[in-house]
C-alpha positions in Angstrom: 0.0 0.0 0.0 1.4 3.5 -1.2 2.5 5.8 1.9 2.9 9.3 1.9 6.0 10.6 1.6 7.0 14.5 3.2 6.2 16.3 -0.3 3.1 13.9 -0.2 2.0 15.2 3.4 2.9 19.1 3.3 1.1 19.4 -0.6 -2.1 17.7 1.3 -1.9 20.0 4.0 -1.1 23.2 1.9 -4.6 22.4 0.0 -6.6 21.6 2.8 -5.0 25.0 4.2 -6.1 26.9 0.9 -9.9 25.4 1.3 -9.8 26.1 4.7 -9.6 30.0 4.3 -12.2 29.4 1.1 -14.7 28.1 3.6 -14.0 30.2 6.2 -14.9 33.4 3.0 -17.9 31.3 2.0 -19.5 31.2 5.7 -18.5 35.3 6.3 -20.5 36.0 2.5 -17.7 37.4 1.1 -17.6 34.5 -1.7 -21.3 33.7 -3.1 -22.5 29.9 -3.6 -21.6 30.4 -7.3 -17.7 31.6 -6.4 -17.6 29.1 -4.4 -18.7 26.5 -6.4 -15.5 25.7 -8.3 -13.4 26.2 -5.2 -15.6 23.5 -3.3 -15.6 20.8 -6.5 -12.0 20.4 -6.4 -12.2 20.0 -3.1 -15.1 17.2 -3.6 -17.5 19.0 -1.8 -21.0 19.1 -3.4 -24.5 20.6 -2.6 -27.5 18.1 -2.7 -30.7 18.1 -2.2 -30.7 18.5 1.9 -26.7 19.5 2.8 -23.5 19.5 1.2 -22.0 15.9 0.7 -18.3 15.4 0.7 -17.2 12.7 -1.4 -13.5 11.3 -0.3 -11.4 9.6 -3.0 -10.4 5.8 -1.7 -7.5 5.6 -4.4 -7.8 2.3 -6.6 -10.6 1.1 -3.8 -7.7 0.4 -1.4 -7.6 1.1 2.6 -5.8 0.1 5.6 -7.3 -0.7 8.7 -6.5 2.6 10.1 -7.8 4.4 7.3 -11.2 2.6 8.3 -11.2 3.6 11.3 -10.8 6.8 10.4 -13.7 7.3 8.1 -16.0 5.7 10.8 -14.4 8.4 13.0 -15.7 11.0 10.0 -19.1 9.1 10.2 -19.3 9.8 14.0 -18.1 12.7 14.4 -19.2 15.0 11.7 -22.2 12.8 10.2 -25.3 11.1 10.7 -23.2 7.9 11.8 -22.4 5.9 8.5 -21.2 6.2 4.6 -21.9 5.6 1.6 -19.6 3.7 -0.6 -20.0 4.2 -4.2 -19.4 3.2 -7.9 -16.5 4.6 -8.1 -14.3 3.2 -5.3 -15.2 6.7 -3.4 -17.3 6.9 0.1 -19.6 9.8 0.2 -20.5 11.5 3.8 -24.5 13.2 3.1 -24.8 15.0 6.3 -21.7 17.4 6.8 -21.9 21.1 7.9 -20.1 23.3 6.0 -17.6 24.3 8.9 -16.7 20.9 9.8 -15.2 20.5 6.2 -12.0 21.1 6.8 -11.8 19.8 9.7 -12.5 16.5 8.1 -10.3 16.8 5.4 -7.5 17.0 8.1 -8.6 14.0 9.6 -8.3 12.4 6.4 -5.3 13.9 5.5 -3.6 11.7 8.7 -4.4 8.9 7.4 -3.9 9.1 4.0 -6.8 10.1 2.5 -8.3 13.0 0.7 -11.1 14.2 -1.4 -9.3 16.1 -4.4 -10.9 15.3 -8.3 -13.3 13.6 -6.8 -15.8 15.8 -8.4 -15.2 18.8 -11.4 -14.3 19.0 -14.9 -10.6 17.6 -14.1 -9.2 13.7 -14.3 -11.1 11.8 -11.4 -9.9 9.6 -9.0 -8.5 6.6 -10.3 -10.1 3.3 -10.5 -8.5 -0.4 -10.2 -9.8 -4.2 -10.2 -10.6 -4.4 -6.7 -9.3 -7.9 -6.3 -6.0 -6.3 -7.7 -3.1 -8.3 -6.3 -4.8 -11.4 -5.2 -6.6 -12.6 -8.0 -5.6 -15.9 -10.0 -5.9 -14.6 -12.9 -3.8 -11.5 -12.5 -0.8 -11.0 -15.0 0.0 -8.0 -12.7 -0.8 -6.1 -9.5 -2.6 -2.6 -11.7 -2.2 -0.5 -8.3 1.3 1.0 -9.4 0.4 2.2 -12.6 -3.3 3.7 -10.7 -1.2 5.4 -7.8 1.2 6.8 -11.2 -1.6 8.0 -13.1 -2.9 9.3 -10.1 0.1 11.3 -8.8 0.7 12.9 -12.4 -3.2 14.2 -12.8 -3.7 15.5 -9.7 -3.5 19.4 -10.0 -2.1 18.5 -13.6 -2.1 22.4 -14.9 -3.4 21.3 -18.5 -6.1 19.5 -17.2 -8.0 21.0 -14.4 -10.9 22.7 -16.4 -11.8 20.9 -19.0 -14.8 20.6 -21.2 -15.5 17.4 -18.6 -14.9 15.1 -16.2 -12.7 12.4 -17.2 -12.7 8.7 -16.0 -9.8 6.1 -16.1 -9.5 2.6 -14.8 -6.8 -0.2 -14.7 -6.4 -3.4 -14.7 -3.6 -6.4 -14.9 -6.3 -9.6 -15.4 -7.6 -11.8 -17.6 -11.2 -11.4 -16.7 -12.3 -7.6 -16.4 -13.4 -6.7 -13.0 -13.0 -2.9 -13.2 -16.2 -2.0 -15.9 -12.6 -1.0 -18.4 -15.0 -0.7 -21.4 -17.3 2.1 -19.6 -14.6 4.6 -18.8 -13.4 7.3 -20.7 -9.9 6.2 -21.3 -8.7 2.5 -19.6 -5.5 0.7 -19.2 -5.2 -2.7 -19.3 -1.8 -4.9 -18.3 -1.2 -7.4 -21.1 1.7 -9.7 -22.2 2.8 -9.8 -26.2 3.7 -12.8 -28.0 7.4 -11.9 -27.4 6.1 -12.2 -23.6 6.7 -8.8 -22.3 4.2 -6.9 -20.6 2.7 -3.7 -21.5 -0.7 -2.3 -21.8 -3.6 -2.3 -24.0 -5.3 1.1 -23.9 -9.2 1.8 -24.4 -11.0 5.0 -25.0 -14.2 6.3 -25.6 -16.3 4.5 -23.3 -19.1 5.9 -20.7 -22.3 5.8 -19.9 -24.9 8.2 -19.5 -27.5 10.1 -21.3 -25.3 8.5 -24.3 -23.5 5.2 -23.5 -20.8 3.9 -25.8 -18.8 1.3 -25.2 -15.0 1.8 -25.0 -13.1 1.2 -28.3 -8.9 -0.4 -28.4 -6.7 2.8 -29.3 -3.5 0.6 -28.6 -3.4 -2.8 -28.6 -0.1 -3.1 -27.4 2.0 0.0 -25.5 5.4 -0.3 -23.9 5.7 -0.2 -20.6 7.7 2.8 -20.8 5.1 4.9 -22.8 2.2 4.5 -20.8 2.2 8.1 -18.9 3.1 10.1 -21.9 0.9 8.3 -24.0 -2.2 8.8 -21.8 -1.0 12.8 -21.6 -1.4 12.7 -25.6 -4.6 11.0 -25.1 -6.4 13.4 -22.7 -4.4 16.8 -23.9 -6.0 15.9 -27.9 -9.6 15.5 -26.0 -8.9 18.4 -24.7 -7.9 20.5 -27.3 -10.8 19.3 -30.1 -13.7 17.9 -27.5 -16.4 19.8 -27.4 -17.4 22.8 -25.7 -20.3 24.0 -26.7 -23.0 21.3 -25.2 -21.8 19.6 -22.0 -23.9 16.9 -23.1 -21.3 16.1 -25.9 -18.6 17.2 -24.4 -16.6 13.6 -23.4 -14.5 12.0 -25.1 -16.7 9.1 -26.0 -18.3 11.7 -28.4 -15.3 13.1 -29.9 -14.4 9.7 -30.6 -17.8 9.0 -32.0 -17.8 12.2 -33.9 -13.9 12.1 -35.0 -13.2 8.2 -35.7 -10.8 6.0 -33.8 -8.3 6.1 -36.6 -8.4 10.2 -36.7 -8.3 10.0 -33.1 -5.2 7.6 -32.9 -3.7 9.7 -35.2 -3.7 12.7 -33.7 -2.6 11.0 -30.1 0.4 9.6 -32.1 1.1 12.9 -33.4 1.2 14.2 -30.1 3.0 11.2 -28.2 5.9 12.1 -30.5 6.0 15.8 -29.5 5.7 15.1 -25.6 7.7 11.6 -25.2 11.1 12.9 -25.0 10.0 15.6 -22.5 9.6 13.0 -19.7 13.0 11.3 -19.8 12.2 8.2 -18.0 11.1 10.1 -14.7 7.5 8.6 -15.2 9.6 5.1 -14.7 11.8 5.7 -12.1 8.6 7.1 -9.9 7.4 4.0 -11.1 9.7 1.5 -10.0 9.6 3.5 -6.2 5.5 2.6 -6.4 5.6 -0.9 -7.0 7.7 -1.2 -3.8 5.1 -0.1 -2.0 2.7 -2.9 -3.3 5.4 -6.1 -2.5 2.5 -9.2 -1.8 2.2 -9.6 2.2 4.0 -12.4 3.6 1.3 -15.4 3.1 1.4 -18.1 5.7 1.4 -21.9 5.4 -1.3 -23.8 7.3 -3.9 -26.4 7.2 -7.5 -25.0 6.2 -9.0 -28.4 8.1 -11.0 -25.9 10.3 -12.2 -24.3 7.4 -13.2 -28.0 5.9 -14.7 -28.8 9.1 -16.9 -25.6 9.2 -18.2 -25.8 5.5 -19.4 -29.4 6.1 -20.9 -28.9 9.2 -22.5 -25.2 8.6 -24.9 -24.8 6.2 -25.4 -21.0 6.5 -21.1 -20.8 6.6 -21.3 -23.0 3.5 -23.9 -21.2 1.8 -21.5 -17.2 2.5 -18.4 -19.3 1.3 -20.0 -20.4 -2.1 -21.1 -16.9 -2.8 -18.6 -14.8 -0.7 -15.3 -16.2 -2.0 -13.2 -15.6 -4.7 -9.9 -17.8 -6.0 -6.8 -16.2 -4.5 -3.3 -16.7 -6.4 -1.5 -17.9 -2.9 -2.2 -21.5 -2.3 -4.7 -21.6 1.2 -6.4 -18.2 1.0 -9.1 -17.2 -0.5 -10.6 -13.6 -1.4 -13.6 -12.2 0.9 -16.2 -10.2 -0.5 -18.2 -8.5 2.2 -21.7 -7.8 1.1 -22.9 -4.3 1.8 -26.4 -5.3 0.4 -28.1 -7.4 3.2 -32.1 -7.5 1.9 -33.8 -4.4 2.6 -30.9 -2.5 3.3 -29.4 0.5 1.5 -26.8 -0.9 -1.0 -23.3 0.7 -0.2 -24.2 2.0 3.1 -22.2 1.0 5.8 -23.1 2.5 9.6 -19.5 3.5 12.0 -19.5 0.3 13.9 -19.4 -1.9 10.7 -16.5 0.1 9.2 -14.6 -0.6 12.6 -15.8 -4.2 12.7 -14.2 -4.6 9.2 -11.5 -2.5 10.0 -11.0 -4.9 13.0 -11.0 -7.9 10.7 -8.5 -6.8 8.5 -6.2 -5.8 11.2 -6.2 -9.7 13.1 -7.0 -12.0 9.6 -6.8 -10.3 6.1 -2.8 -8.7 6.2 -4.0 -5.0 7.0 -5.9 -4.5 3.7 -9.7 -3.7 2.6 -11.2 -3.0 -0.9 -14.3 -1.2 -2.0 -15.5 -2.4 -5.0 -17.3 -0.7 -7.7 -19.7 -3.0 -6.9 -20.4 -1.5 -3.6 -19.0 -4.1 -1.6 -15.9 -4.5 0.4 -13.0 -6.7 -0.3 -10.6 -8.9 2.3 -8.3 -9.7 -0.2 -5.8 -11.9 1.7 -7.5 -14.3 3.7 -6.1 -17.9 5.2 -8.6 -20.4 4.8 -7.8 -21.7 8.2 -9.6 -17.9 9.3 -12.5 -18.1 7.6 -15.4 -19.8 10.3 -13.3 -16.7 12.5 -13.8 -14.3 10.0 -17.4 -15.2 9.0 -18.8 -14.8 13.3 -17.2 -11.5 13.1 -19.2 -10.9 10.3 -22.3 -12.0 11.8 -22.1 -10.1 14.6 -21.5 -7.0 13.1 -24.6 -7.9 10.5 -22.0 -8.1 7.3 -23.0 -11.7 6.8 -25.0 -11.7 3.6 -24.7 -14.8 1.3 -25.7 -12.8 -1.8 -22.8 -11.7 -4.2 -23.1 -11.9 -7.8 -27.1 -12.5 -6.7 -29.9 -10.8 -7.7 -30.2 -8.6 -4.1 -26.5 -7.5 -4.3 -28.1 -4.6 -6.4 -25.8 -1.5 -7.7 -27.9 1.9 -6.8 -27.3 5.2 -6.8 -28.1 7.5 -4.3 -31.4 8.5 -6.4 -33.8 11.3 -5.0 -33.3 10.8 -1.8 -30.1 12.7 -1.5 -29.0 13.7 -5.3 -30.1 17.2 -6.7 -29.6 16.2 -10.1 -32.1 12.8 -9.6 -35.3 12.6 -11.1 -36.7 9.2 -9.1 -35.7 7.1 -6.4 -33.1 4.2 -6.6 -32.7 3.1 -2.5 -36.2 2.4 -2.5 -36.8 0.4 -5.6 -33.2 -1.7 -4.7 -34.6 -2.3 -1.1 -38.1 -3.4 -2.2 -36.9 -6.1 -4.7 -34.1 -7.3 -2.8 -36.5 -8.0 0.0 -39.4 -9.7 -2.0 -37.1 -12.1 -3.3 -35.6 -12.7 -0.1 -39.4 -13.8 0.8 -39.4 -15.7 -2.1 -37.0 -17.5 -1.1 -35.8 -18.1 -5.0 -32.4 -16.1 -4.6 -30.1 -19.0 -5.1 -32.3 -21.1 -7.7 -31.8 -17.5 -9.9 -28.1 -17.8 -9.6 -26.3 -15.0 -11.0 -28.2 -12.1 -11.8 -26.9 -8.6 -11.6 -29.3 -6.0 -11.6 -28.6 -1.9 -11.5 -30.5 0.8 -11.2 -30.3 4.6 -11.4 -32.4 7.5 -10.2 -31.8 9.9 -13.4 -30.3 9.2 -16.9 -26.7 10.4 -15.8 -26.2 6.4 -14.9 -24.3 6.5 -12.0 -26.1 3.0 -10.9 -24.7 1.8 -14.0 -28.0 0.3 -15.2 -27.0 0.5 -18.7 -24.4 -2.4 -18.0 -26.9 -4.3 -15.6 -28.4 -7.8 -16.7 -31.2 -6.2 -15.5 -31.1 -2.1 -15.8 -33.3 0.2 -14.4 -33.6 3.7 -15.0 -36.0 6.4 -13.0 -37.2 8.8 -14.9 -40.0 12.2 -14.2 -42.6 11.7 -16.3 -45.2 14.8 -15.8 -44.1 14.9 -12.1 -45.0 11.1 -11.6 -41.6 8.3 -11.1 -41.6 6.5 -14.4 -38.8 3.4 -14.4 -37.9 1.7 -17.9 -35.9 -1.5 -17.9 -33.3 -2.4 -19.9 -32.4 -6.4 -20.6 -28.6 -7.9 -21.6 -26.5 -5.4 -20.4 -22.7 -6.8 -19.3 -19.6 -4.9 -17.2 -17.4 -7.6 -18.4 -15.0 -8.0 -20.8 -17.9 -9.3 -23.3 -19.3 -5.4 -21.8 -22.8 -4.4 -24.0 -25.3 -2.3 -23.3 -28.6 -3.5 -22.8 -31.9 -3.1 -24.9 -34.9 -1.1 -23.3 -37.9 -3.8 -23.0 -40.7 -1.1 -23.3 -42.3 1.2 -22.0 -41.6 1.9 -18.4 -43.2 1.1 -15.6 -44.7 3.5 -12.3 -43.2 2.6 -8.5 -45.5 0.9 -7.6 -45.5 -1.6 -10.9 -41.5 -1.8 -10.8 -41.1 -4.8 -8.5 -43.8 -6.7 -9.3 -42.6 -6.0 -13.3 -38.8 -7.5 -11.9 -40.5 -10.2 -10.0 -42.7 -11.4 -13.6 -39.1 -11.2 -15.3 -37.5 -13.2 -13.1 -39.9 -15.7 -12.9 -40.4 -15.8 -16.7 -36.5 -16.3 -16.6 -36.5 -19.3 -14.7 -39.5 -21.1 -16.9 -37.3 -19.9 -20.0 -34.1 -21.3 -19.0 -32.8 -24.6 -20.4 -30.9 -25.6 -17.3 -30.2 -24.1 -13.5 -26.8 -23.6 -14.9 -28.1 -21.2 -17.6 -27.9 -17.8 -16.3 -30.3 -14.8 -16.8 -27.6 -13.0 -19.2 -27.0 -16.0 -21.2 -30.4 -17.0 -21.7 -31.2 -13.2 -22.9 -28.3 -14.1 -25.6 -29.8 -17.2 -26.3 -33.3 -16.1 -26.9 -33.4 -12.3 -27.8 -35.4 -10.0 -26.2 -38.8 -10.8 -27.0 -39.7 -14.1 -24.8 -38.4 -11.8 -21.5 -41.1 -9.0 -22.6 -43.7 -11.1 -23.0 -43.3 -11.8 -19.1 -43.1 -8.0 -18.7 -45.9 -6.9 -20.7 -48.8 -9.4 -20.1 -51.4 -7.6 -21.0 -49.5 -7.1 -24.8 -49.0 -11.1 -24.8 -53.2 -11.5 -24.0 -54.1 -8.9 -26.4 -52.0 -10.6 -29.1 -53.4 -14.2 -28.0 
């Protein structure tokens, strides 16, 4: 895990100094919300609906123990006693006064942590595989190159106001855990056929009012091109995106509008102007990273106690089937931590539960947590032997669902109940139907279902990628929700079909619920899964289930 080093520490506390005095202007009305505005985006602060919401960057979705005890300390002290962990490896705090801002971001700043580019037209914080590290598949921990990307954009002078925001995620696996194809610019670790490693790059994806997804710009980039090559990439956004409708302002339409191949040709262009200017720097700050990021020393020990505990506990069994992931170190196995138990708010996660897991990191898992894009937290190093251990702590701090990859272990925006910029509720609609199919008891005869849902058509719930998407919409005042059917975040990423017509709130779950269960009557086997059954049989069988009243009146 990357430390701070002394420039680290006093350019943190030189920023939070600067906001500090901004704040202090803002609350004596000698700057007005709209001055302020800019100031307090950088800084990650936003106004929603009810308060101001201060959204602090978890870098690459990894924390220390420490560092999770101190955002339950930020919870307690200075909010309504819990986060919200998002999409985008972030946790949001809903509830903060406006004078208790910097204070907080001091408190983060001694741990670690901040909240710069976390919001505003600038490069955001960076995104990683959140099994990065520990995974099986993994040709190479992608941390390094997120904490390099991240340490050249931030306060980047060429890139702090542009036309928009700007999204980039890595990876250094086989199988695509970090949504690559749905960012504006991704990096992916590769090997060629000679064997060395390097990186594919992606551009042009995102989702949105317009989702596209993200197209190969390089199929194969030396390792010791990647920085300046992603500087040619964002400064030739820059300079020809669009300016003139924020609504077509991100790269994903430049790209649309330009063509790859004009595109590739002017970031080539540009690569050969700026490459010499970095003189292998980039790499030597590099090589400093990775040290940060050498694999914990993994232990060697019988997992009989964990044989013992899976054959004789059928609710431990059940969590280990859906809770654990394949871990590259012989006798440990990767923890996902559901933040979705039925009925609750998915992503939420109260004070005590961040210390609980904070506490479990600390004694089993080698000092390290996650947050997935998912909304979920990681233990990514985790003996086997630990796991009946691990799984009461989990039970007693109510962090025991068995539901990933299931159809409760739903990605949802914050919606109208906190965001300005919704236009319908998301925490409701992800409670309701993770609960009725809790009482239907048919969670585990589904299998794997992912379904997301957003409150307004900016698709921060990802629905557009969801096997199942939802999206709120206002129509005429009144909550209208349309579905969307064979989305995928994988590497196989598509977007997914709208059904119909959309459905009221109070039609939603029972319209999910008629879906699901036409699913499971359309299925060839138990081992055919929602998404490949859409592929299978197109979208019309699914929306007869939907749309009964269309099937009668054709009948």
């Amino acid at each position: 895990m990357y430390k701070y080093t002394d420039f680290d520490a006093a350019f943190l506390a030189e920023r939070n100094r600067q906001f500090r005095a901004q704040v202090e202007r803002r609350i004596a009305g000698n700057l007005t919300e709209d001055e302020f505005k800019p100031l307090r985006l950088m800084n990650g602060l936003y106004l929603q609906l009810h308060a101001y919401m201060l959204r602090v960057a978890i870098p690459y979705g990894t924390l220390s123990s420490a560092q999770m005890d101190q955002l339950a300390l930020l919870a307690d002290k200075w909010d309504k006693g819990y986060g919200h962990f998002t999409t985008r490896q972030n946790i949001q705090y809903n509830w903060p006064k406006l004078s208790d801002v910097p204070d907080m971001l001091d408190a983060l700043a001694e741990v670690n942590l901040h909240a710069i580019q976390t919001s505003g037209n600038t490069i955001r914080n960076v995104t990683a595989d959140h099994f990065a590290g520990a995974a099986a598949d993994e040709i190479a921990d992608p941390r390094p190159v997120a904490e390099l990307i991240r340490q050249w954009s931030t306060d980047h002078p060429e890139f702090q106001f542009m036309g928009r925001k700007f999204k980039i995620a890595v990876s250094g696996a086989e199988n695509d855990r970090a949504v690559l194809k749905a960012h504006d610019l991704a990096v992916r670790i590769v090997k060629n056929d000679e064997g060395e490693t390097g990186y594919q790059i992606l551009v042009g994806g995102g989702l949105g009012r317009t989702p596209m997804i993200g197209k190969v710009l390089r199929d194969f980039l030396p390792s010791a091109d990647l920085l300046a090559y992603i500087e040619s990439v964002v400064s030739v956004w820059n300079q020809i995106g669009r300016r003139d409708n924020k609504y077509k302002a991100r790269i994903k339409i430049t790209v649309h509008e330009h063509g790859l191949d004009d595109i590739r040709a002017r970031v080539d262009a540009r690569f050969a102007q700026i490459r010499p200017t970095f003189g292998g720097f980039d790499q030597e700050l590099l090589a400093q990273i990775e040290q940060h990021f050498a694999a914990p020393a993994f232990r060697e020990a019988p997992t009989d106690a964990f044989n013992r505990a899976y054959d004789a506990d059928p609710l431990f069994r059940s969590w280990a089937d859906s809770n654990l992931s394949a871990h590259r170190a012989p006798g440990y196995a990767i923890v996902t931590v559901s933040l979705k138990k039925h009925g609750a708010t998915p992503g939420d996660a109260t004070s005590d539960q961040m210390r609980a897991l904070a506490d479990v990191a600390r004694q089993y898992g080698h000092d390290e947590l996650r947050i997935s894009h998912e909304q979920n937290v990681i233990l990514p190093h985790v003996h086997k032997s630990d796991l009946p251990e691990i799984y009461a702590a989990l039970r007693d701090a109510d962090l025991h669902t068995a539901n990933i990859g299931m159809i409760s272990d739903i990605i949802a925006c914050p919606g109208m109940d906190y965001c300005a910029l919704a236009t319908a509720r998301s925490i409701p609609v992800a409670q309701q139907i993770a609960t009725r199919f809790d009482e239907l008891k048919l969670e585990h005869d589904i299998g794997h279902l992912q379904i997301k849902i957003s409150g307004c058509i900016n698709a921060c719930g990802h629905h557009h990628v969801g096997h199942i998407g939802i999206l709120g919409l206002d129509r005429a005042g009144v909550e209208n929700y349309q579905i969307t059917l064979g989305g995928d975040a994988t590497w196989d990423a598509a977007i997914g079909e709208r059904a119909g017509p959309g459905f009221a709130y109070d039609e939603i779950v029972p319209a999910i619920e008629r879906l699901v269960e036409g699913y499971l009557e359309l299925r060839e086997s138990p081992e055919e899964t929602f998404l490949a059954a859409y592929r299978r049989l197109g979208l019309a069988p699914f929306k007869a289930y939907l749309y009964p009243e269309a099937r009668a009146n054709a009948a």
